[in-house]
C-alpha positions as CSV (number, residue, x, y, z in Angstrom):
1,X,0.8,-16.3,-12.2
2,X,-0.1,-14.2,-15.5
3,X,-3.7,-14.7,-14.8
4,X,-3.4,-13.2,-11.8
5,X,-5.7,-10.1,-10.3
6,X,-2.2,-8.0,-10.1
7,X,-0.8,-9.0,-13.3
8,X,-3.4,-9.9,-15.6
9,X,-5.2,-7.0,-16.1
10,X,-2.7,-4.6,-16.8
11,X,-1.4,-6.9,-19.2
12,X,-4.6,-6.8,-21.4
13,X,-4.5,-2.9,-20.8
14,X,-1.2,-2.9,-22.6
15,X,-1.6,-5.6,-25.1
16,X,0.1,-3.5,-28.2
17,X,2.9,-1.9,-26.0
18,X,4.0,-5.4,-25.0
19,X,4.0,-6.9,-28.1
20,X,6.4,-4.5,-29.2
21,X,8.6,-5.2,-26.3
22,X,8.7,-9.0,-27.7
23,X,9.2,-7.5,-31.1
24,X,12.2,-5.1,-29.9
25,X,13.8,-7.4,-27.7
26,X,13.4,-10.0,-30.2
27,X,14.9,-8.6,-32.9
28,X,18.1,-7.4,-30.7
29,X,18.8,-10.7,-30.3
30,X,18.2,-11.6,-33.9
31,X,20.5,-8.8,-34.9
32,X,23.2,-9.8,-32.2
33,X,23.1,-13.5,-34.2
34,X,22.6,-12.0,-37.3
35,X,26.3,-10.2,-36.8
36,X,27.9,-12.6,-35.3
37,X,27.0,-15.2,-38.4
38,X,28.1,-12.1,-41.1
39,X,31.3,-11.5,-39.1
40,X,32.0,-15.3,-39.1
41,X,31.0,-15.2,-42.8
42,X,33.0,-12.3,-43.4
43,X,36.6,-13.0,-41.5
44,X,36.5,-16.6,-43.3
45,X,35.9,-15.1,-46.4
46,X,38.5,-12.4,-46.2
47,X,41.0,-15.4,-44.6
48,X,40.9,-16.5,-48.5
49,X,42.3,-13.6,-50.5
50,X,39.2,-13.0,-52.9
51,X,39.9,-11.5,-56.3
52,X,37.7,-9.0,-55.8
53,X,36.6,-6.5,-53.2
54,X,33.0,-6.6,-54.3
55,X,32.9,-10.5,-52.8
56,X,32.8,-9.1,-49.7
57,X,31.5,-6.0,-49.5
58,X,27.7,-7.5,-48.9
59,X,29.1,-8.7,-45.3
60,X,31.0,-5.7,-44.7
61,X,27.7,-3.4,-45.3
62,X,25.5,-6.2,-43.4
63,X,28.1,-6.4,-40.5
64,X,27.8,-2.0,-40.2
65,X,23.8,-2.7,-40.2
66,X,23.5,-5.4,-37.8
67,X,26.1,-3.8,-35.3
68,X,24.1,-0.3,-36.3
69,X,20.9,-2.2,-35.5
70,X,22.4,-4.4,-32.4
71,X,21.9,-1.3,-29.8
72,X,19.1,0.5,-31.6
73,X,16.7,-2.5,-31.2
74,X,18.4,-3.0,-27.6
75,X,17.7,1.1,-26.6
76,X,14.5,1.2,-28.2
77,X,13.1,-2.1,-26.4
78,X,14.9,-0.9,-22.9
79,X,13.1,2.1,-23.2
80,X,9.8,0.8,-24.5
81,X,9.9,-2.0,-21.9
82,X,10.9,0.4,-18.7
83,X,7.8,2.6,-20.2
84,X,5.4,-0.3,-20.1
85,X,6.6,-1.3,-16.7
86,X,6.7,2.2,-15.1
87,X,3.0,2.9,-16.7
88,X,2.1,-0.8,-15.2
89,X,3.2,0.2,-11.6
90,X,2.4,3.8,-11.5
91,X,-1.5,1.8,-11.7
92,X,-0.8,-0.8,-9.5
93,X,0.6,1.7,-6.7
94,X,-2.7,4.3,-7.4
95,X,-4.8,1.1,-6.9
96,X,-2.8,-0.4,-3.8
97,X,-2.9,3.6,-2.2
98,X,-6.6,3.3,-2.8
99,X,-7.4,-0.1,-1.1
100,X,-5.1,1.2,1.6
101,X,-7.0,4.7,2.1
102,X,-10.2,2.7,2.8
103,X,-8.8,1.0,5.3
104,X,-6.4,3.6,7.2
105,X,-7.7,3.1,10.2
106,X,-7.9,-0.1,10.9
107,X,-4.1,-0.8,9.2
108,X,-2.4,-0.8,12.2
109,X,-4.8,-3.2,13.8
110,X,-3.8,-5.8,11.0
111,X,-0.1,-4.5,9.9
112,X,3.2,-3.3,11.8
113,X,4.6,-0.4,10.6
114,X,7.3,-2.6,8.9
115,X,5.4,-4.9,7.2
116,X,3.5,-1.7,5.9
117,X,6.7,-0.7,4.2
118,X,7.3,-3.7,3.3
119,X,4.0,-4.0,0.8
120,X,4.7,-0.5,-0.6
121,X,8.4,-1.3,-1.3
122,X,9.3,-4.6,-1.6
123,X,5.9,-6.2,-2.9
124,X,6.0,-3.4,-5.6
125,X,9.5,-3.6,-6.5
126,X,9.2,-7.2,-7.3
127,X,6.2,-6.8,-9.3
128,X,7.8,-4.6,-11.6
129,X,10.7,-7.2,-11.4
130,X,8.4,-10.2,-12.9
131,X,8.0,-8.2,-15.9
132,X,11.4,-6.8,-16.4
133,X,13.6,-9.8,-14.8
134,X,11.4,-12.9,-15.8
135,X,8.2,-12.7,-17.8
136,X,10.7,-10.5,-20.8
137,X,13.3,-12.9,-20.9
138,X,11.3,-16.2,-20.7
139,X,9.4,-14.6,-23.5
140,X,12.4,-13.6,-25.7
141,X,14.5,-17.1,-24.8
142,X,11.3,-19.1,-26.1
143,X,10.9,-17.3,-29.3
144,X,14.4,-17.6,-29.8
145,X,14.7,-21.0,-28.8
146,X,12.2,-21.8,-31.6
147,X,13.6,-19.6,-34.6
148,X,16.8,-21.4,-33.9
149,X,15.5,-24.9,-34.1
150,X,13.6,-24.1,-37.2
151,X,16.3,-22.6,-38.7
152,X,19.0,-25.3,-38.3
153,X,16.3,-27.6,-39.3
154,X,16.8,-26.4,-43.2
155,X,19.8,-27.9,-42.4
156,X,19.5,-30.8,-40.9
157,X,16.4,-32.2,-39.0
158,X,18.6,-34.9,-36.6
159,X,21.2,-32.0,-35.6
160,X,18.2,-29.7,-35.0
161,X,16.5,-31.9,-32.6
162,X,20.1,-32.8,-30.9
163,X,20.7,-29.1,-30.4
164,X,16.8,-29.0,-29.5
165,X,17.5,-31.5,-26.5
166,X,20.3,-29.3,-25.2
167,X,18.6,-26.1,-25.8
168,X,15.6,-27.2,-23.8
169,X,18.0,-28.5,-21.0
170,X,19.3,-24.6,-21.2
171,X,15.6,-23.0,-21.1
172,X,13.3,-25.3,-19.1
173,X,15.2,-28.2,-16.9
174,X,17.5,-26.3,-15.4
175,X,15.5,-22.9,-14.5
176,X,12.9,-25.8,-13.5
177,X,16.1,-27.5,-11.2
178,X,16.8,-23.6,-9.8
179,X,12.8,-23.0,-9.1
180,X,12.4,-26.1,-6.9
181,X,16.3,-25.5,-5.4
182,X,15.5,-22.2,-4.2
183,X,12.0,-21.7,-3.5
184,X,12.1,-22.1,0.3
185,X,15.1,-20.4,0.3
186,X,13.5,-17.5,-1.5
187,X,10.6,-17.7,0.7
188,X,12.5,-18.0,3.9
189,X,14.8,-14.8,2.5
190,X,11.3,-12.8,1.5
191,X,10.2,-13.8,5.6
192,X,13.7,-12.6,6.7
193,X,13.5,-9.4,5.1
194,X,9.8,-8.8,6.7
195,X,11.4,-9.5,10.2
196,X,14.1,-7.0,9.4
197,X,11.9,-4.0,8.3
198,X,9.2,-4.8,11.4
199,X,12.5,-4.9,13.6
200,X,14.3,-2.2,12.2
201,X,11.0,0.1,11.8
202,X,10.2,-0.9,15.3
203,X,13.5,-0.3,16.6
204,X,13.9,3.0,15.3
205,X,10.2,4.4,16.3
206,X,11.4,2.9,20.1
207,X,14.6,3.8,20.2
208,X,14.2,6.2,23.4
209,X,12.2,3.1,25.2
210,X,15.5,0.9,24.2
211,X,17.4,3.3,25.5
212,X,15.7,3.7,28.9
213,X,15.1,0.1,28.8
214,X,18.7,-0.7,28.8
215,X,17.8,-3.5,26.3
216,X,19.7,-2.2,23.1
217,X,21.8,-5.2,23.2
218,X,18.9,-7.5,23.4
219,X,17.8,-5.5,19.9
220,X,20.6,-5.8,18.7
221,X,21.5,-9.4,19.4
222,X,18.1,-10.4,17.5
223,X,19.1,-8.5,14.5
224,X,22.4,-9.4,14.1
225,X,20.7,-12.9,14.3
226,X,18.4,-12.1,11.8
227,X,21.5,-11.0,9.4
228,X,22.9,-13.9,9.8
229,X,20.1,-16.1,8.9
230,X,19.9,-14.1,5.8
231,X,23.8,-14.5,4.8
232,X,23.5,-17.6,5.1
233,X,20.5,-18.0,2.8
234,X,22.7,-16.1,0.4
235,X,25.5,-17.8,0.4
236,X,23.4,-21.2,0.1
237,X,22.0,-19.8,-3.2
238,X,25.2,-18.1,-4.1
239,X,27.0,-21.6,-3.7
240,X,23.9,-23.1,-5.8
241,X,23.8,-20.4,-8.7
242,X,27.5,-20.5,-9.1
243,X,27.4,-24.5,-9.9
244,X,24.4,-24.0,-11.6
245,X,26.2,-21.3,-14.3
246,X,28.9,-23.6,-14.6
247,X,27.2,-26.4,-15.8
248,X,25.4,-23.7,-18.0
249,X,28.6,-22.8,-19.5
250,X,29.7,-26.2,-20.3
251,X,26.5,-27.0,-22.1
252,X,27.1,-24.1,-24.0
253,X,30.7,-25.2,-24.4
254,X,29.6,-28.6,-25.3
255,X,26.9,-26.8,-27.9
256,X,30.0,-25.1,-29.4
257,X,31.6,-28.1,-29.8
258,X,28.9,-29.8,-31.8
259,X,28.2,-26.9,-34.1
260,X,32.1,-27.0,-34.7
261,X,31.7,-30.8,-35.8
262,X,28.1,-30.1,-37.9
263,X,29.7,-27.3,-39.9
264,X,32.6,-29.2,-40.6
265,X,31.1,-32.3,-41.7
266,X,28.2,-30.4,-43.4
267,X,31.1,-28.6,-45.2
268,X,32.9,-31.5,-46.2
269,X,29.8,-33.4,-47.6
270,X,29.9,-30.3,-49.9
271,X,26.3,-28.9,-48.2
272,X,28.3,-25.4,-48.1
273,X,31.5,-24.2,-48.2
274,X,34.2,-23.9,-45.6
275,X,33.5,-20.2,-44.8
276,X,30.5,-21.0,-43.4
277,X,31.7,-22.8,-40.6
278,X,33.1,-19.7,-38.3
279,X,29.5,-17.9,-39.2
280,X,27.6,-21.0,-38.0
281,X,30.2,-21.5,-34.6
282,X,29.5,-17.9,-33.4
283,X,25.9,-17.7,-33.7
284,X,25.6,-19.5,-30.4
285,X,27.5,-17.0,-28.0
286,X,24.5,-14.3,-29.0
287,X,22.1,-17.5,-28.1
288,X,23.5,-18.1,-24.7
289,X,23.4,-14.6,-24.1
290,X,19.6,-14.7,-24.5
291,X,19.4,-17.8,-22.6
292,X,21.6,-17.0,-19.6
293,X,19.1,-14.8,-17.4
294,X,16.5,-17.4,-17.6
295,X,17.0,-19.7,-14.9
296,X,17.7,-16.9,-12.3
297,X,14.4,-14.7,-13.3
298,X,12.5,-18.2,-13.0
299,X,14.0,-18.9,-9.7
300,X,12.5,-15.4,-8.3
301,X,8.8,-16.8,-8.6
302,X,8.7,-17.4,-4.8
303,X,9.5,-13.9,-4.4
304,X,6.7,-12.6,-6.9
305,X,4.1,-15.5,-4.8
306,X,4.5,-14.3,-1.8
307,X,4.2,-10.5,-2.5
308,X,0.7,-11.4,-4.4
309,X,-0.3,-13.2,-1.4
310,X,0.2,-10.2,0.7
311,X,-1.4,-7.7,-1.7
312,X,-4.4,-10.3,-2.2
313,X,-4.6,-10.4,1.6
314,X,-5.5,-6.1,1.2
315,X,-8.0,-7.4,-1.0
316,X,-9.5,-9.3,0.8
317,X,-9.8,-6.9,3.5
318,X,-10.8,-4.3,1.5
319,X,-14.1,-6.7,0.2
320,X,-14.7,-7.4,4.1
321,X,-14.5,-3.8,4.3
322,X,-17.1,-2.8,1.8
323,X,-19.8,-5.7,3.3
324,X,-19.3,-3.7,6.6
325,X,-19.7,0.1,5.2
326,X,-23.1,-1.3,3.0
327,X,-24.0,-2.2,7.3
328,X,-23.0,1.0,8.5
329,X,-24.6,3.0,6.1
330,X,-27.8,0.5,6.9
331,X,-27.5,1.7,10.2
332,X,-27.2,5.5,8.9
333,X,-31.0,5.3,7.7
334,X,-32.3,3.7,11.5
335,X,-33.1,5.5,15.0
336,X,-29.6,4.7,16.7
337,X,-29.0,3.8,19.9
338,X,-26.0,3.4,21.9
339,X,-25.4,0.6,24.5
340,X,-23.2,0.0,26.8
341,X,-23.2,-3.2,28.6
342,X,-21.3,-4.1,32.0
343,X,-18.1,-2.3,30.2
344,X,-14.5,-3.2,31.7
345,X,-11.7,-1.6,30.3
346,X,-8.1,-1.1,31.5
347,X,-5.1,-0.6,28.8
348,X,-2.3,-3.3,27.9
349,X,0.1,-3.3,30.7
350,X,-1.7,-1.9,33.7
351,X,-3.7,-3.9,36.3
352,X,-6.0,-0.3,37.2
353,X,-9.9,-0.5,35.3
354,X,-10.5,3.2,33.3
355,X,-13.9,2.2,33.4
356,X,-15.3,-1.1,35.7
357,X,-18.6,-2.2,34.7
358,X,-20.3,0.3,33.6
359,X,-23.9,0.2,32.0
360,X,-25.5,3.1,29.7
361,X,-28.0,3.5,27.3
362,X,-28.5,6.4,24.9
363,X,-31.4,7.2,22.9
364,X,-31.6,8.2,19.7
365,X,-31.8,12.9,19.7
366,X,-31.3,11.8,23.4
367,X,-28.4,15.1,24.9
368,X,-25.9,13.8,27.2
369,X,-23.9,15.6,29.2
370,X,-20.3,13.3,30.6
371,X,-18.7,15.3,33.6
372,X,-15.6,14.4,35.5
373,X,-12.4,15.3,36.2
374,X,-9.3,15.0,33.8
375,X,-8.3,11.0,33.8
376,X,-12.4,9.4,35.5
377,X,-12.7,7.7,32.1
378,X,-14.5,10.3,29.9
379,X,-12.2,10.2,26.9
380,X,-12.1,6.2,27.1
381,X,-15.8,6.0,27.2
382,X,-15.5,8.6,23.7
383,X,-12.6,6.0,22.2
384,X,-14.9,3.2,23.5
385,X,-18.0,4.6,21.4
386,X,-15.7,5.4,18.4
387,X,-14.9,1.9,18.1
388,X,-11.4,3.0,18.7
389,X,-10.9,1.1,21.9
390,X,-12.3,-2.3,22.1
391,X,-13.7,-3.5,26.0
392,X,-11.8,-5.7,28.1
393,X,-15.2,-7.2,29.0
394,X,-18.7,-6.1,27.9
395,X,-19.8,-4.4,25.0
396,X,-20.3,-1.4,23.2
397,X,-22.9,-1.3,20.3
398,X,-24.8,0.8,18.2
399,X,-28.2,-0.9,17.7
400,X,-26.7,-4.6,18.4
401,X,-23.7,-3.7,15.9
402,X,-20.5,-4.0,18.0
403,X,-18.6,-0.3,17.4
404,X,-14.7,-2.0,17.4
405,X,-15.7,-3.9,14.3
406,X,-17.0,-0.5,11.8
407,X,-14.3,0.8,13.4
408,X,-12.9,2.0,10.2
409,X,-16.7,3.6,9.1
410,X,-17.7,5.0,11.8
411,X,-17.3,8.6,10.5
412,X,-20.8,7.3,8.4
413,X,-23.2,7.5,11.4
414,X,-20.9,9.4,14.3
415,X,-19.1,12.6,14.1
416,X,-16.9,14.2,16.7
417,X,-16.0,18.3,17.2
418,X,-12.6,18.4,19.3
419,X,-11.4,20.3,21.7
420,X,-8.5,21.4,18.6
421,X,-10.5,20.3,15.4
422,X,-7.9,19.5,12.6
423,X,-7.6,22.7,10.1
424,X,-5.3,23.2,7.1
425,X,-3.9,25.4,5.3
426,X,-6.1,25.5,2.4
427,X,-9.1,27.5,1.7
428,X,-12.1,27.7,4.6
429,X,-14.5,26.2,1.5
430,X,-12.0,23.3,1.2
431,X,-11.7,23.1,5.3
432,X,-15.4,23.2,5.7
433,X,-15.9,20.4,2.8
434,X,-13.8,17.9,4.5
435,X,-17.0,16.8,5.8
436,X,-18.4,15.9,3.0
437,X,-16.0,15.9,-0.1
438,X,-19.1,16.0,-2.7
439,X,-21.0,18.7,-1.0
440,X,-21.7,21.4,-3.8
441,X,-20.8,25.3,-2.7
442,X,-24.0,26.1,-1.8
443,X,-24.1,23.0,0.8
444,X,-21.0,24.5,2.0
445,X,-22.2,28.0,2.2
446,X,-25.5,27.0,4.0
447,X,-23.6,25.1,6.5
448,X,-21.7,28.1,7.3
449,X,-24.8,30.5,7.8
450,X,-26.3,27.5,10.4
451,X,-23.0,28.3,12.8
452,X,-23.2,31.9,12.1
453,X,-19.7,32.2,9.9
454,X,-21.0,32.9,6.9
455,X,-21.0,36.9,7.1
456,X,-17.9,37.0,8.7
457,X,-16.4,34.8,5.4
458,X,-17.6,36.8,3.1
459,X,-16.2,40.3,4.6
460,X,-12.5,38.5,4.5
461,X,-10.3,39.5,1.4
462,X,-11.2,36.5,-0.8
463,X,-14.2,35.4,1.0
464,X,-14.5,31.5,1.4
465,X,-11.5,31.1,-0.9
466,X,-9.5,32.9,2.1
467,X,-6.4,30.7,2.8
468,X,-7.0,29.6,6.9
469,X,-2.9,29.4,7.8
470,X,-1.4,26.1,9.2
471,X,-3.4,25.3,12.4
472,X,-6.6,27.9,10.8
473,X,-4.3,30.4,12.8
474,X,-5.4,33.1,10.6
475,X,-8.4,32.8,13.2
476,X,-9.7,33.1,16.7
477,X,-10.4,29.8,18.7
478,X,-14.3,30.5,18.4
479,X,-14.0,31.1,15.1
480,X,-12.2,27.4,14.3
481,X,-14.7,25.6,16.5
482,X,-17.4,27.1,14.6
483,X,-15.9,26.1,11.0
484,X,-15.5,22.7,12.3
485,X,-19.1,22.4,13.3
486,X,-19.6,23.5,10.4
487,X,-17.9,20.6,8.5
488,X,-19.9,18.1,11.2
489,X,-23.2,19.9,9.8
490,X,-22.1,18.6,6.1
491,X,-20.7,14.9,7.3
492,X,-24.4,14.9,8.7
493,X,-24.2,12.1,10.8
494,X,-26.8,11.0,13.7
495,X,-24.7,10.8,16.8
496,X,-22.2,13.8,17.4
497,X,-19.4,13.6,20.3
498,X,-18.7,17.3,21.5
499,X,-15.1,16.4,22.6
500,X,-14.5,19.6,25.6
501,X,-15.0,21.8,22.4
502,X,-15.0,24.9,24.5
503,X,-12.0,24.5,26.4
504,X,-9.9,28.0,26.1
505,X,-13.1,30.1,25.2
506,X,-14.2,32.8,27.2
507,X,-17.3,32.5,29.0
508,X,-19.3,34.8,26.6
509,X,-17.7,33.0,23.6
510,X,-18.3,29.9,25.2
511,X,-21.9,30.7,26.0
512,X,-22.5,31.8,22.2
513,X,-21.0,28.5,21.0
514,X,-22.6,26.3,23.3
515,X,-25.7,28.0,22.0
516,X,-24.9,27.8,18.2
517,X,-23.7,24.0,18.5
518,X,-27.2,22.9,20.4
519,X,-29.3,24.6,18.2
520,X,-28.0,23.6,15.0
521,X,-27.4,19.7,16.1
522,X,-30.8,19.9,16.7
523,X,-32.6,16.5,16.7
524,X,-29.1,14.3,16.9
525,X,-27.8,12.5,19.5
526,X,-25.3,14.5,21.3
527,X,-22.6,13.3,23.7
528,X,-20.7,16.1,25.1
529,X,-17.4,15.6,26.8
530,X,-16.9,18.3,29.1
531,X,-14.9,18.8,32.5
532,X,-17.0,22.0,34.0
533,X,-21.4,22.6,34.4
534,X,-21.5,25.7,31.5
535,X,-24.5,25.0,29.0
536,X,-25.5,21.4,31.2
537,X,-29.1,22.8,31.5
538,X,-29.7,22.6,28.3
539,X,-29.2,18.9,28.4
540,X,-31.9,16.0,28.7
541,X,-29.4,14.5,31.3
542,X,-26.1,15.0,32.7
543,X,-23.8,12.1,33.8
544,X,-20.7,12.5,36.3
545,X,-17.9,9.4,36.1
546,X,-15.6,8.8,39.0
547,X,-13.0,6.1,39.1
548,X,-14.0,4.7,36.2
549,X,-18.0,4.4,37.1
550,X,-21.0,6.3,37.0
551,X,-21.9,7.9,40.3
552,X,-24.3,10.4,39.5
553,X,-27.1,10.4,36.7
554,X,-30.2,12.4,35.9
555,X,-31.6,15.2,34.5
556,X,-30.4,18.9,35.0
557,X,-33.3,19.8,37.4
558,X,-33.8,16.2,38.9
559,X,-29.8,17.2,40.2
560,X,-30.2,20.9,41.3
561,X,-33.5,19.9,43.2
562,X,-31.9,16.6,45.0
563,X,-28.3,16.5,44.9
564,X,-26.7,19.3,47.3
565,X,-22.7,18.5,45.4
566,X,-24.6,19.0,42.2
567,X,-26.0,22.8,42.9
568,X,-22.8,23.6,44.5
569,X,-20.9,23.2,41.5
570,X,-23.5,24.2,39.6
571,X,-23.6,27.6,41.3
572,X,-19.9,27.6,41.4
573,X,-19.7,27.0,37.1
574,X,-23.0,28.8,36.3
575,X,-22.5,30.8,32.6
576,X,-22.2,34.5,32.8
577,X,-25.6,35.8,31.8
């Protein structure tokens, strides 16, 4: 698990810092043992009257420095650890945000909202646990485990290995026993907690359709079920950790025992003298100490498993991802054309077609004009060509590449001016860069001047470091539709979807947009969404949609000349001149 792509790297970032967490935490222990051998030293030694102060005033002085150092070396390796950790994850989460930002898009087509949160909290929070919970204490008990053996083995080498059997009972068999006792249960507890934050994440982002539903019993029925399922995991494991601490105990009780009868026979056979015997008894409580968090942090692998299963899974993705932007941006550097092949399309939970077979083809600088009144399909046929929709039958591709699968990089080759473009309170250089974030001030500022802002920027107060107000309130609804052409100018893309962009404009405003947007989208393909005739003749071919199919098609004079619905509307919507 320490070699894996999560762990292993920021552990050879932070190579020295760690080993003076094992250092620290090392010697806390040391100087735990260290105090409790001077204090057994020192109470059997005062237990015999000496003559003489002086005989113990060495274990007085080292009893004040190991209880001084005790908690100094405990602090200092708290605080050193927690640093390490924090530093660790405050990486880890920059680096999980990132491989989440590329794919923002398309996350809700491969998690719930739940299981979202449950990767940025409980995936996180249990990496930060390996460190802090299990790979620390492993590390301490083993070195520990290993000065101890050595040491009683300047006593005696068969009481070393005796004590070395018992000890490794402590620190491998039964943390291995509690590993393979509750790894499904961890598992099955890790999947239960999932369910819980889908369900309750769910629940609470539904809670008006449970309402109207009359199904909050039904909710509430599952989850209780699913708290059930998980109290009685816990108490399963509960049940299991409790017998397994008792036996834990009476090992140590049993290693108690022994060291009682070493010391005294060691003492007897004249090896030392009586007052060692207390010294030698209470060095083992500090050991079990040291020893005791070890099987539960080893039994929490499961946990740590599955969480680096679910962040590899984002990994994965995110390599998928980049093979399918290096396509995109293929595609950026062709002539593009859109197709779109006997589409069917009707939304989850209706039986009515948006759109029933419909077939289209647009070339590339080809501009379209899409008419029809609100709810014919228009704004599907956008979602369909945005690879935000996928077709209930047929297809939709940009030059044989099917648009639902570079869903997530489609900004690359299309762009798409709204009918209420997206503006933020931040500066109108920012607002206008969102288009391309490494577009230099003069890119900004020529962008500007092609959509006729940049005069008007430059009279405001501070120019194009003017603040544009929640919304871009600060300006008129021309104004905000010409800023975010401007920011389509910069993202430079092929194929531009004019999305009713007009809507709310007066007819002269309207007119001088309309006028602005064609002339500096010159030579792209241009699909404009649009409910009403104003600016059509200025398009190779206009398209009306009806129920869901195309009924009408052809070029702006083809329609005036032989359509008599056409020219009526036509003359009805005709721009003021």
């Amino acid at each position: 698990m320490l070699n894996h792509a999560w762990v292993k790297p920021y552990v050879q970032q932070n190579k020295k810092l760690l080993v003076l967490v094992f250092f620290l935490g090392t010697m806390t222990f040391i100087c735990a043992s260290a105090l409790m051998f001077t204090s057994g030293y020192l109470i059997s030694k005062s237990a015999t009257h000496p003559e003489n102060i002086l005989l113990v005033y060495v274990p007085i002085v080292l009893v004040r420095t190991f209880g001084i150092f005790r908690p100094v070396f405990n602090y200092a390796e708290q605080l050193t650890s927690h640093s390490l950790v924090l530093k660790i994850l405050s990486k880890m989460r920059v680096r999980l945000y990132q491989k989440l930002e590329t794919q923002a898009l398309t996350l809700s087509k491969r998690f719930s909202t739940g299981n979202l949160l449950g990767v940025l909290a409980d995936d996180l929070e249990h990496l930060q646990n390996l460190y802090l919970k299990t790979v620390f204490p492993s590390i301490f008990a083993i070195i520990l485990y290993i000065i101890a053996i050595v040491a009683l083995g300047f006593f005696s080498v068969p009481f070393a290995l005796l004590m070395a059997l018992l000890l490794f009972v402590l620190v491998v068999i039964i943390p291995l026993i509690s590993l393979l006792t509750n790894r499904k249960r961890m598992i099955q507890m890790k999947a239960l907690r999932g369910e819980l934050y889908t369900s309750l994440t769910d629940a609470v982002m539904g809670l008006s359709d449970w309402k109207i539903s009359g199904n909050q019993q039904k909710f509430l029925t599952a989850y209780e079920d699913i708290e059930q399922r998980q109290d009685a995991l816990e108490y399963a494991m509960n049940t299991f950790n409790r017998r397994r601490n008792l036996l834990f105990q009476a090992i140590i009780a049993v290693m108690t025992l022994l060291m009682i009868i070493f010391a005294g026979i060691s003492a007897n056979a004249g090896e030392f003298t009586h007052i060692w015997i207390a010294a030698f008894v209470l060095v083992v409580f500090p050991l079990a100490e040291s020893f005791a968090p070890v099987s539960d942090a080893v039994s929490h692998l499961p946990n740590y498993e599955t969480s680096l299963k679910r962040l590899d899974t984002i990994e994965v993705e995110d390599e998928n991802i980049a093979s399918l932007k290096e396509q995109v941006l293929n595609l950026k550097d062709q002539s593009l054309a859109i197709s779109i092949n006997n589409v069917t399309f009707k939304y989850d939970g209706t039986h009515q077609d948006v759109l029933h077979q419909m077939n289209l083809h647009f070339q590339q600088g080809e501009k379209i004009a899409i008419l029809g009144k609100t709810g014919s399909g228009k704004s599907t046929l956008a979602k369909l060509i945005l690879g935000d929709l996928k077709p209930t039958k047929g297809s939709v591709k940009i030059n044989e590449q099917d648009t639902s699968t570079i869903h997530e990089d489609i900004a690359l080759i299309v762009g798409v001016l709204e009918q209420k473009p997206h503006l933020f309170d931040t500066t109108v250089m920012n607002n206008i860069r969102l288009g391309n974030v490494h577009a230099t001030n003069e890119e900004v500022i020529e962008a500007a001047k092609k959509v006729q802002m940049h005069d008007y920027i430059e009279s405001l107060p501070h120019g194009y470091n003017t603040r544009m107000h929640e919304l871009g309130e600060r300006f008129s609804g021309g104004e905000r539709q010409r800023i975010a052409l401007a920011r389509i100018l910069l993202q430079d893309t092929p194929i531009v979807i004019l999305d009713e962009p007009t809507v709310g404009l007066d007819a002269i405003t309207e007119k001088k947009l309309i006028d602005t947007i064609l002339k500096s989208l010159e030579g792209k393909t241009i699909i404009w969404i649009t409910h009403h005739l104003t600016g059509v003749d200025q398009m190779d071919r206009v398209i009306f949609i009806d129920n869901g199919t195309v009924f009408l098609e052809g070029s702006h004079q083809e329609l005036l000349l032989n359509n008599s619905r056409y020219k009526r509307l036509y003359t009805l919507d005709h721009p003021i001149h």
